[in-house]
C-alpha positions as CSV (number, residue, x, y, z in Angstrom):
1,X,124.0,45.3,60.4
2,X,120.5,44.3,58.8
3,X,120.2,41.5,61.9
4,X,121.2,44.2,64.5
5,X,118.3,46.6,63.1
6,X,115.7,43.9,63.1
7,X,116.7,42.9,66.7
8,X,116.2,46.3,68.0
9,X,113.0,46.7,65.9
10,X,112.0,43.5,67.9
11,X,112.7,45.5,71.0
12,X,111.1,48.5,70.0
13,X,108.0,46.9,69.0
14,X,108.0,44.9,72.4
15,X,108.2,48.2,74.4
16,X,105.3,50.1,72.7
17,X,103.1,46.6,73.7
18,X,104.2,46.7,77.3
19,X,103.6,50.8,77.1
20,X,100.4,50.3,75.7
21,X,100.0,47.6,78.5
22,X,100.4,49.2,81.2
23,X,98.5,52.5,80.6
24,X,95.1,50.4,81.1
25,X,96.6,48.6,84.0
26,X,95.2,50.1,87.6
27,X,97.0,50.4,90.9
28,X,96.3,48.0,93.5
29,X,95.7,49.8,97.1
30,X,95.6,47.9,100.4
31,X,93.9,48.8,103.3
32,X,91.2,51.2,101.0
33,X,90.2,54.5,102.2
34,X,87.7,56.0,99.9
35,X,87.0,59.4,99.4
36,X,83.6,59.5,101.8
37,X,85.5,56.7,104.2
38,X,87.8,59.8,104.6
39,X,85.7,62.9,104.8
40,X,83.4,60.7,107.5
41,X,86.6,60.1,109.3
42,X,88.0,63.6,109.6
43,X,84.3,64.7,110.7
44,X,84.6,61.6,113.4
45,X,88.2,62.1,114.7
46,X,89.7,65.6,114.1
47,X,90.5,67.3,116.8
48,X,89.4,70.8,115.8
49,X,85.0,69.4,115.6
50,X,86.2,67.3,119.2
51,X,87.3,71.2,120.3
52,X,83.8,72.7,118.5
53,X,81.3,70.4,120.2
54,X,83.4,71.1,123.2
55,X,82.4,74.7,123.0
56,X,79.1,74.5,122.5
57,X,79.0,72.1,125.6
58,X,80.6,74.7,127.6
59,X,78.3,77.5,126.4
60,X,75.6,75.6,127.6
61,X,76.3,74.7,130.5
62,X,77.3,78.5,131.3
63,X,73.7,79.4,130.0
64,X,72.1,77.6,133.2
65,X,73.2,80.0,135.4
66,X,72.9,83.4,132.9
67,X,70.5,85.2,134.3
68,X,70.1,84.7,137.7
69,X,70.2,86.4,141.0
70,X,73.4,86.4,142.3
71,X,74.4,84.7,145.7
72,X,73.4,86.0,149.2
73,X,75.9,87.5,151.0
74,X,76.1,86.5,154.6
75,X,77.4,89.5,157.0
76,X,78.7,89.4,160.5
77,X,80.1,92.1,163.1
78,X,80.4,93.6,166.0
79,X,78.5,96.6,167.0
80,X,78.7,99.7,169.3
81,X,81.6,97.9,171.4
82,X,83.4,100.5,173.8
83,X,86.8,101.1,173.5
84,X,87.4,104.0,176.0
85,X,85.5,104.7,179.3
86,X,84.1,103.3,182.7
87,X,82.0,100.9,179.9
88,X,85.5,99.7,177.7
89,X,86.0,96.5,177.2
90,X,82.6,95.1,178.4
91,X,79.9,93.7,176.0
92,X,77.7,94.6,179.3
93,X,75.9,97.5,180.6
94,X,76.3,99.6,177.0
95,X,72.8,99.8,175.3
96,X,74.9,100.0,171.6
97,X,76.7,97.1,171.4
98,X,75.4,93.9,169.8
99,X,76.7,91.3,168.0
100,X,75.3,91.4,164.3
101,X,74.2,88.3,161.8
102,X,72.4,89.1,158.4
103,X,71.9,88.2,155.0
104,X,72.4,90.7,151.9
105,X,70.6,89.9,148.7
106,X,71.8,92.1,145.4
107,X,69.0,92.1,142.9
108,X,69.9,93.4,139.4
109,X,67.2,94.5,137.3
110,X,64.8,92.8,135.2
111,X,66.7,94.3,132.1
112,X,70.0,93.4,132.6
113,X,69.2,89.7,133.7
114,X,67.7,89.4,130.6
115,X,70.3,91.2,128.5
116,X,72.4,88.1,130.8
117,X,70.1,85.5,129.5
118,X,69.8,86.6,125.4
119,X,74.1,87.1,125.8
120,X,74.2,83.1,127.2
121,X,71.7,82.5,124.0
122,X,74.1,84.5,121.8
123,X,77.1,82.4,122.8
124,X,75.8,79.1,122.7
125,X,74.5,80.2,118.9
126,X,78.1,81.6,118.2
127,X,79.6,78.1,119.5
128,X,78.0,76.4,117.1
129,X,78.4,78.9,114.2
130,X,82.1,78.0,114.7
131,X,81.7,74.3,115.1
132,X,79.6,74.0,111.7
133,X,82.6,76.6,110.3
134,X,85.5,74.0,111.6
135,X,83.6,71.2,109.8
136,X,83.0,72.4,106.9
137,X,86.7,73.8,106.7
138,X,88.1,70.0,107.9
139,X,85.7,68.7,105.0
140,X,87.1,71.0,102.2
141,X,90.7,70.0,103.5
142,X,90.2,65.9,104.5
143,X,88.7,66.5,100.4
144,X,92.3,68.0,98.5
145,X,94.2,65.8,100.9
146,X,92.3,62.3,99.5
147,X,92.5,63.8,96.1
148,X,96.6,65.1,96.5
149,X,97.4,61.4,97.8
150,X,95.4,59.6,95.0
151,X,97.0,61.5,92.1
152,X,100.2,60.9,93.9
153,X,99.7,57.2,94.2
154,X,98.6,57.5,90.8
155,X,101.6,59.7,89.5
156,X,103.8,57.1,91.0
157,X,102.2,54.1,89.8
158,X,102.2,55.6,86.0
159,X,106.1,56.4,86.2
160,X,106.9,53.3,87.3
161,X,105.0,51.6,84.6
162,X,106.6,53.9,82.3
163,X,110.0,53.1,83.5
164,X,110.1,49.5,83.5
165,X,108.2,50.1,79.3
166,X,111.2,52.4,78.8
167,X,113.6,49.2,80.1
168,X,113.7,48.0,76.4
169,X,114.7,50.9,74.8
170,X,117.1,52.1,77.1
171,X,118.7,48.2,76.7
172,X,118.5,48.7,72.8
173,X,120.1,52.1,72.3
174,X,123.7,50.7,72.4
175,X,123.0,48.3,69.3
176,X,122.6,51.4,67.8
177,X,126.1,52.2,67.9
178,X,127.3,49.1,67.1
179,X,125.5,48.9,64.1
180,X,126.2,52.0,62.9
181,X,122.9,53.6,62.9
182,X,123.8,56.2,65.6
183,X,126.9,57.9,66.8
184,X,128.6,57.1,69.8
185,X,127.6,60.1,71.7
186,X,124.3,59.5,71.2
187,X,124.7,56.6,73.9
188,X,124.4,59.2,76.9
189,X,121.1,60.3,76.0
190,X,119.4,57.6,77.2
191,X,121.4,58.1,79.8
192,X,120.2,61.7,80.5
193,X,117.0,60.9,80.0
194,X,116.6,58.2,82.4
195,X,118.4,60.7,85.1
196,X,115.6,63.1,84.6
197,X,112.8,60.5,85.1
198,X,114.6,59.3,88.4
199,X,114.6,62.6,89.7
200,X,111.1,62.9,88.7
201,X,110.3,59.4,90.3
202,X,112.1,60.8,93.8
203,X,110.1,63.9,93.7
204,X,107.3,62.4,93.3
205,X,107.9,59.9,96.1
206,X,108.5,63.0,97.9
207,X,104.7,64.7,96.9
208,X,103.4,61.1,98.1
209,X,104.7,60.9,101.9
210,X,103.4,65.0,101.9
211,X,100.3,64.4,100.9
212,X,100.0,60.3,103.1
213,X,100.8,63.0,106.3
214,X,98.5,65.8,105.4
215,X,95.7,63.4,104.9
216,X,96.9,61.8,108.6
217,X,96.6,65.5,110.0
218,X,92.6,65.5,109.3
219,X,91.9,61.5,109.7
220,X,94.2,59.8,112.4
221,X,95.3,56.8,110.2
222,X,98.7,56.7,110.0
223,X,99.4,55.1,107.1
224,X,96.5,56.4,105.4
225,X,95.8,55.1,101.5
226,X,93.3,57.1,98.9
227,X,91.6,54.1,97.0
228,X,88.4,54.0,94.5
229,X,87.4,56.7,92.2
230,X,87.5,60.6,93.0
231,X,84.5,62.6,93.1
232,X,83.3,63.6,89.7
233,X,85.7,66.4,88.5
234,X,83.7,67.4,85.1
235,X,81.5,69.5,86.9
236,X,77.5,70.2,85.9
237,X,77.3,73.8,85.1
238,X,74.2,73.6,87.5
239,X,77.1,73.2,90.8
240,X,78.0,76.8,89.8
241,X,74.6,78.3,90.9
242,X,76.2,79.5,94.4
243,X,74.3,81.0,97.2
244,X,76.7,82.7,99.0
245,X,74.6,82.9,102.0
246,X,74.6,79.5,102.5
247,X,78.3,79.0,103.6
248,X,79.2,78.9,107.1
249,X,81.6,81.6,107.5
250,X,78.8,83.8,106.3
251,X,75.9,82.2,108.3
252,X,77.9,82.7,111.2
253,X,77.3,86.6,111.3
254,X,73.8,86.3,112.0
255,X,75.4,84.7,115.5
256,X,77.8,86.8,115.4
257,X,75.6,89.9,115.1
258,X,73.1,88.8,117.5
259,X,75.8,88.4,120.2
260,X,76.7,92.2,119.5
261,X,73.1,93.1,120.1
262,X,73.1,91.0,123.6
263,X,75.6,93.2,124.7
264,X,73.9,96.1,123.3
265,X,71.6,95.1,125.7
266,X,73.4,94.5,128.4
267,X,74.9,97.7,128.2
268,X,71.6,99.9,127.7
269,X,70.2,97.9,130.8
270,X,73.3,99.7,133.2
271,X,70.4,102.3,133.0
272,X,68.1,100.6,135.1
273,X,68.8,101.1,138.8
274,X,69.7,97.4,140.9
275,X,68.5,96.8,143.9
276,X,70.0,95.4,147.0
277,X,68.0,93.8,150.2
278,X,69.1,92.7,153.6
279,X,68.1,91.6,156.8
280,X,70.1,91.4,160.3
281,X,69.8,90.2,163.5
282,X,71.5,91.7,166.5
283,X,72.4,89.7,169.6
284,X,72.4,92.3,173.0
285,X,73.0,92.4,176.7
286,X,69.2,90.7,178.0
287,X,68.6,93.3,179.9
288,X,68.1,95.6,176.6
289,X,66.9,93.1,174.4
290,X,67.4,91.9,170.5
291,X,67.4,94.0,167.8
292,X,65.7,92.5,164.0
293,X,66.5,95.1,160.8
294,X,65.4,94.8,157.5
295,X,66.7,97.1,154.5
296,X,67.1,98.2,150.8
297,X,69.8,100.1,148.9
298,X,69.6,101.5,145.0
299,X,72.1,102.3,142.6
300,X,71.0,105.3,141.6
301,X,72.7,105.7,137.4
302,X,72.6,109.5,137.8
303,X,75.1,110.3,135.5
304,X,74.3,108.4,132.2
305,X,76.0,111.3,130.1
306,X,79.8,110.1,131.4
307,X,79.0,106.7,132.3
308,X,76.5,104.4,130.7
309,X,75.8,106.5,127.4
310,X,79.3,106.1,126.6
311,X,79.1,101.7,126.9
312,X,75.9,101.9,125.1
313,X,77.7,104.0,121.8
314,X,80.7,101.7,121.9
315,X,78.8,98.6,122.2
316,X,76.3,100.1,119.0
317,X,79.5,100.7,117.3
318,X,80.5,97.1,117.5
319,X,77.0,96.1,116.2
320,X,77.7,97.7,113.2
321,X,81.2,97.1,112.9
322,X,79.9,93.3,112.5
323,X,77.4,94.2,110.3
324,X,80.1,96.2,108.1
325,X,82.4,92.8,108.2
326,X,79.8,90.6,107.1
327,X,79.6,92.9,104.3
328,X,83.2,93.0,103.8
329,X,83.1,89.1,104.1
330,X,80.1,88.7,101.6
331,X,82.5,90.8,99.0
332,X,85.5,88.8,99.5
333,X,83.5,85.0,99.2
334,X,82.2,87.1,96.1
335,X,85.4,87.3,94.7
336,X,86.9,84.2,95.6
337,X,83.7,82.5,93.5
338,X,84.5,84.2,90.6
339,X,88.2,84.0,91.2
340,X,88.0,79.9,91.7
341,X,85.3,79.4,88.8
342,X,87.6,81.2,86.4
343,X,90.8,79.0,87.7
344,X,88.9,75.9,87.1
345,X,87.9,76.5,83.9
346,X,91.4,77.2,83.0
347,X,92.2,74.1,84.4
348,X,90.0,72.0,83.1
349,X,90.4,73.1,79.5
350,X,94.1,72.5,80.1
351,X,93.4,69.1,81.2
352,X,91.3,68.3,78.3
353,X,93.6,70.1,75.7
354,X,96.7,67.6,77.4
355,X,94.5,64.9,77.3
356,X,92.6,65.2,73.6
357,X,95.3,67.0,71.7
358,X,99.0,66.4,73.2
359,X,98.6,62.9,74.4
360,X,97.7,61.5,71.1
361,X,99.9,63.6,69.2
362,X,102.6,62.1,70.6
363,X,101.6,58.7,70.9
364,X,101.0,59.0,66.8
365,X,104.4,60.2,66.8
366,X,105.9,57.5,69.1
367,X,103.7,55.0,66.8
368,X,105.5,56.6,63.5
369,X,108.8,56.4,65.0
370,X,108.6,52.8,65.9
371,X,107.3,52.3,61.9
372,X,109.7,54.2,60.9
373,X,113.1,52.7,62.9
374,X,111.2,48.9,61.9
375,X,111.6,49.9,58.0
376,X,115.4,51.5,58.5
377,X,114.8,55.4,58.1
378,X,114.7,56.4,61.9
379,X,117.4,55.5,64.5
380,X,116.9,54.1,68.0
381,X,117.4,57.3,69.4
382,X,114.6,58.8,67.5
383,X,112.3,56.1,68.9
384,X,113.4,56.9,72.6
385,X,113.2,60.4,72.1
386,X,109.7,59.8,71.0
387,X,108.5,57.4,74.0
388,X,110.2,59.6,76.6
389,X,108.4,62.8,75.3
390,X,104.9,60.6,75.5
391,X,105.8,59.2,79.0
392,X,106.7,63.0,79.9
393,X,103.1,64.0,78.6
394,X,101.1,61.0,80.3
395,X,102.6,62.5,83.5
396,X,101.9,66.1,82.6
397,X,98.4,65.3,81.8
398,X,97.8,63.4,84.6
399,X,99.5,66.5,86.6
400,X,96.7,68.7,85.3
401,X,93.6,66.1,85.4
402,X,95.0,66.3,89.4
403,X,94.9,70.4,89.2
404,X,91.3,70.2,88.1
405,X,90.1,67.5,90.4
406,X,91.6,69.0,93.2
407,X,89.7,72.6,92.3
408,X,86.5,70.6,91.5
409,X,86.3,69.3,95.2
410,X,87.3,72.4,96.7
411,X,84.6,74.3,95.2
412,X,81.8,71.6,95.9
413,X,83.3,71.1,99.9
414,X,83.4,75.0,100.0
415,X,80.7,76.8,98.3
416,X,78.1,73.6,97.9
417,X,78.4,73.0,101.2
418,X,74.6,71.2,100.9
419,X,76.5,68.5,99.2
């Protein structure tokens, strides 16, 4: 009995040196993909910015021809041509008939080519109001997806390490038994316990591939792999200073608002009368001679009251419908801020309450187990219990130091979006 119990104190003492072992032991990465290799990546290669810059290409390019008069109209016809008496049916010998050729030019006025040219302005602003809006929104996600798929690589890594320490123990339980230290039934826990930490291992495997795709989404690699450090997740109280009117989804209603005001514009501008010029040449019977006419029409807006006063108040009320939904938007990122800082500090003291208080708790305890079953007074069991409940907490702290990184780099990415 005495050389059974010293045999499994041997083991026991073996395990906590490889568990001790293989906390300070790093994973290895291939093919590294740090966290700026990846950000620069999505900002290179997603297509949402490829669809952005595409946008603003296209509004200006339409900008070139805001503005301008539109094309001639070239007009033909027959004129005067007798269809009934002694003359029908002969271009000849009437005075009226001529064959017609002219040009019509529309001309619209001054006002509303310019309201034209400030709505082209407008959109090309707006274009890229969403362009910097899909970048910064592929840099806050490229950012959780590199820190999801390092803490799962990491999560991974640490359960395996635990597993193969717990390999000892596990192997040592049944000379429990047969020495008499611990009753038969007692063999299954291990049993049980190592279930649970499969099942843990396969979920986790699970989080891995979920995270190795979502990083794909934003990057193109297909195999992608997070390696180095993350960003710093202790953040400087400094980072909370927030200007909300620096973020992109709120910069964007200045464009937005002055592409209201174009059509504004554009719609006070149907007040103004356009002109439209044209000139004609008639072809006639030589013995009456050509005819040359020149001429000008006006739309005359006569009745504003039913017709352009009532674009003019629905394009004013869209002006200040933006204006009340930057407002409205200004509120909500107000929120969100408060709502986000007050999440991470949750988190973080979490994290450092897992990491500073339950971590070495139970590695003390694990430690006085281990002393304990080495001078007789514990049983094997006691000393697995321990190191499964300290294996359970390395994972559970790691869990929430991954919760607070992954809030730290969404707020920087999102509301320090100088950084």
């Amino acid at each position: 009995m005495q050389i059974d119990v010293a045999a499994a104190s041997r083991w026991a003492f073996l395990a906590v040196s490889v568990l001790i072992l293989a906390a300070g032991t790093g994973p290895a990465r291939a093919e590294p993909q740090t966290f700026e290799e990846a950000l620069a990546r999505a900002a290179a290669d997603a297509p949402g910015l490829r669809a952005g810059a595409l946008g603003v290409e296209a509004a200006q390019a339409s900008a070139e021809a805001a503005g301008r008069l539109p094309d001639p109209r070239l007009k033909f016809g027959l004129n005067g041509f007798p269809v009934t008496g002694p003359s029908a049916g002969r271009f000849d010998e009437v005075m009226m008939t001529n064959v017609q050729v002219g040009l019509q030019q529309d001309v619209p006025s001054r006002a509303r080519r310019r309201a034209e040219r400030g709505i082209a302005r407008a959109d090309i602003n707006v274009a890229r109001a969403r362009e910097d809006i899909s970048l910064w929104q592929v840099r806050a996600a490229t950012g959780q997806a590199w820190i999801d798929l390092h803490y799962a690589e990491r999560r991974l890594d640490v359960l395996d390490d635990l597993l193969a320490s717990l390999e000892p123990l596990w192997e040592t339980a049944p000379s429990g038994v047969a020495s008499g230290a611990s009753r038969p039934a007692q063999i299954l826990g291990p049993v049980e316990l190592r279930a649970a930490l499969d099942d843990r291992r396969d979920g986790l495997r699970a989080d891995l591939a979920r995270a190795r795709a979502e990083l794909s989404r934003w990057t193109g690699d297909p195999v992608p792999s997070a390696s180095g450090p993350p960003p710093a997740i202790d953040l400087e109280p400094g980072v909370f200073d927030v200007d909300l009117n620096g973020l992109p989804a709120i910069r964007a209603y200045a464009a937005f608002s002055d592409r209201a005001e174009a059509d504004l514009d554009l719609a006070r501008a149907g007040r103004r009368p356009d002109w439209s010029f044209e000139a004609s040449y008639a072809r006639r019977d030589p013995m009456f001679g050509d005819l040359v006419s020149v001429g000008a029409s006006v739309r005359l807006p006569l009745f504003q009251s039913s017709r352009q006063e009532p674009l003019i108040a629905a394009r004013a009320a869209d002006a200040r419908r933006v204006d009340a939904e930057q407002e409205a938007a200004e509120r909500q990122w107000t929120a969100m801020l408060r709502g986000d800082l007050a999440d991470y500090e949750v988190a973080r003291t979490r994290w450092v309450r897992a990491r500073d208080v339950v971590l070495p708790n139970l590695r003390n305890r694990a430690d006085l187990e281990t002393a304990s079953y080495g001078a007789g007074r514990a049983g094997i069991m006691d000393v697995l219990d321990a190191f499964t409940a300290l294996a359970n907490a390395r994972l559970d702290a790691l869990d929430k130091e991954a919760d607070v990184a992954r809030r730290a780099v969404g707020f920087t990415l999102t509301y320090r979006s100088d950084q």
